[in-house]
C-alpha positions as CSV (number, residue, x, y, z in Angstrom):
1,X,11.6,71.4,-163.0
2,X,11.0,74.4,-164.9
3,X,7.2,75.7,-165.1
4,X,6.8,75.0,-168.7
5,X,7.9,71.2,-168.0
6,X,5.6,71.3,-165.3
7,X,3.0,72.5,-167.6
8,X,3.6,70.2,-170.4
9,X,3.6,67.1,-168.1
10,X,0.3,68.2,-166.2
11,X,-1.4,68.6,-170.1
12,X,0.3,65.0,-170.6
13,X,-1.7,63.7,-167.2
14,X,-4.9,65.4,-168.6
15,X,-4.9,63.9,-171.8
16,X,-3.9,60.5,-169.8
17,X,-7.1,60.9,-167.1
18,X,-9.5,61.7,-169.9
19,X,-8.9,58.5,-172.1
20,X,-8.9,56.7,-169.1
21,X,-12.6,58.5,-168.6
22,X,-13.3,58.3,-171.8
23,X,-12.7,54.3,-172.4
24,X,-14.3,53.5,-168.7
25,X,-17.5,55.2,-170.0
26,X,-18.0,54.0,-172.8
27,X,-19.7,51.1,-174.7
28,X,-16.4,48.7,-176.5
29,X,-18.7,46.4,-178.4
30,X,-18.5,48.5,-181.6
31,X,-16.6,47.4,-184.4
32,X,-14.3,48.1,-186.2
33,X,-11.5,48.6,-183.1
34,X,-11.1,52.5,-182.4
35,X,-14.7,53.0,-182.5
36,X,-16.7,53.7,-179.0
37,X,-20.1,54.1,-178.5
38,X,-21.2,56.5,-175.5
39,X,-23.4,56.1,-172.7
40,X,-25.2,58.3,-169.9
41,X,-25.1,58.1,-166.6
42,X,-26.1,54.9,-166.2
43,X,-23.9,53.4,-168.3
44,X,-26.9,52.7,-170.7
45,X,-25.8,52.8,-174.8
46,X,-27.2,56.1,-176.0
47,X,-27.1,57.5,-179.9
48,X,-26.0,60.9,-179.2
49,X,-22.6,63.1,-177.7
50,X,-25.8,65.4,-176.4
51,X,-27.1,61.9,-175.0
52,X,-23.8,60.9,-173.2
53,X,-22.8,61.1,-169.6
54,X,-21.1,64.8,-168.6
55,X,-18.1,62.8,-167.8
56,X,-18.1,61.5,-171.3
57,X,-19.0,65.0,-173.0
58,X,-15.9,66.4,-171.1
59,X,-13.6,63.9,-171.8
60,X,-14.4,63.9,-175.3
61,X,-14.1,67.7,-175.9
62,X,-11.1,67.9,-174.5
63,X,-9.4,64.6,-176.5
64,X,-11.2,66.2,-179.8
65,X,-9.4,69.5,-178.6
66,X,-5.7,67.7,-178.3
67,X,-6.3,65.9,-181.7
68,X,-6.9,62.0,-180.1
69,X,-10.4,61.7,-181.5
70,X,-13.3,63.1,-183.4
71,X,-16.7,62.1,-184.0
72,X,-18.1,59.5,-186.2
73,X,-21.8,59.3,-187.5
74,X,-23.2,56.0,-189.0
75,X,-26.9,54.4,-189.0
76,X,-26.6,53.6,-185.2
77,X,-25.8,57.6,-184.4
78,X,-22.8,59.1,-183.2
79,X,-19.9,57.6,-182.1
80,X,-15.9,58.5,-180.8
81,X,-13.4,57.2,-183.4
82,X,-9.9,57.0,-181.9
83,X,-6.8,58.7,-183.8
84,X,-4.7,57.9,-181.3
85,X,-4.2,56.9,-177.6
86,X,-2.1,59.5,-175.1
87,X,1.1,58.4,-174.4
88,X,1.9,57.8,-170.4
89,X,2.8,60.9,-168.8
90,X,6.2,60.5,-168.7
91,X,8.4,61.6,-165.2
92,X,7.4,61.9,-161.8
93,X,7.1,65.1,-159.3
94,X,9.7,64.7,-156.4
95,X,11.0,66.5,-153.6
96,X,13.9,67.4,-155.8
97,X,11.8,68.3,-158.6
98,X,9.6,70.9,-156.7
């Protein structure tokens, strides 16, 4: 496996693990579907990205960053709006591979 494979499949895991994050976090009951609410570290529904768990706050800079989300404002606050979800990192690192 070439080092810019490996490169582009460890940014594919990344994006993978920080949606994962991203949707454990945070609060699902918002409507319309692709709209998240965040929450702090107890899990507790907060208005604010400043408000939001560090967990959150990193996992939502870096899917802004790659282009999967942004942030949406309303009369509740702040809120992630999905753009898209990460495909599945794709292959597998073998013995073979390495």
């Amino acid at each position: 496996m070439s080092q810019d494979a490996v490169n582009a499949w460890g940014i594919e895991i990344a994006d993978e693990c920080m949606f994962a994050l991203l949707t454990a976090e945070c609060s699902m009951g918002m409507e319309p579907e692709g709209v998240l609410g965040f929450t702090d570290e107890s899990c507790a529904e907060v208005r604010t990205l400043g408000e939001s768990s560090a967990g959150m706050k990193q996992a939502f800079a870096w899917l802004s960053m790659r282009g999967f989300v942004r942030l949406g404002k309303d009369e509740h606050g702040e809120h992630v709006v999905v753009i898209a979800e990460p495909k599945p990192a794709r292959g597998s690192l073998t013995a073979e591979a390495a």
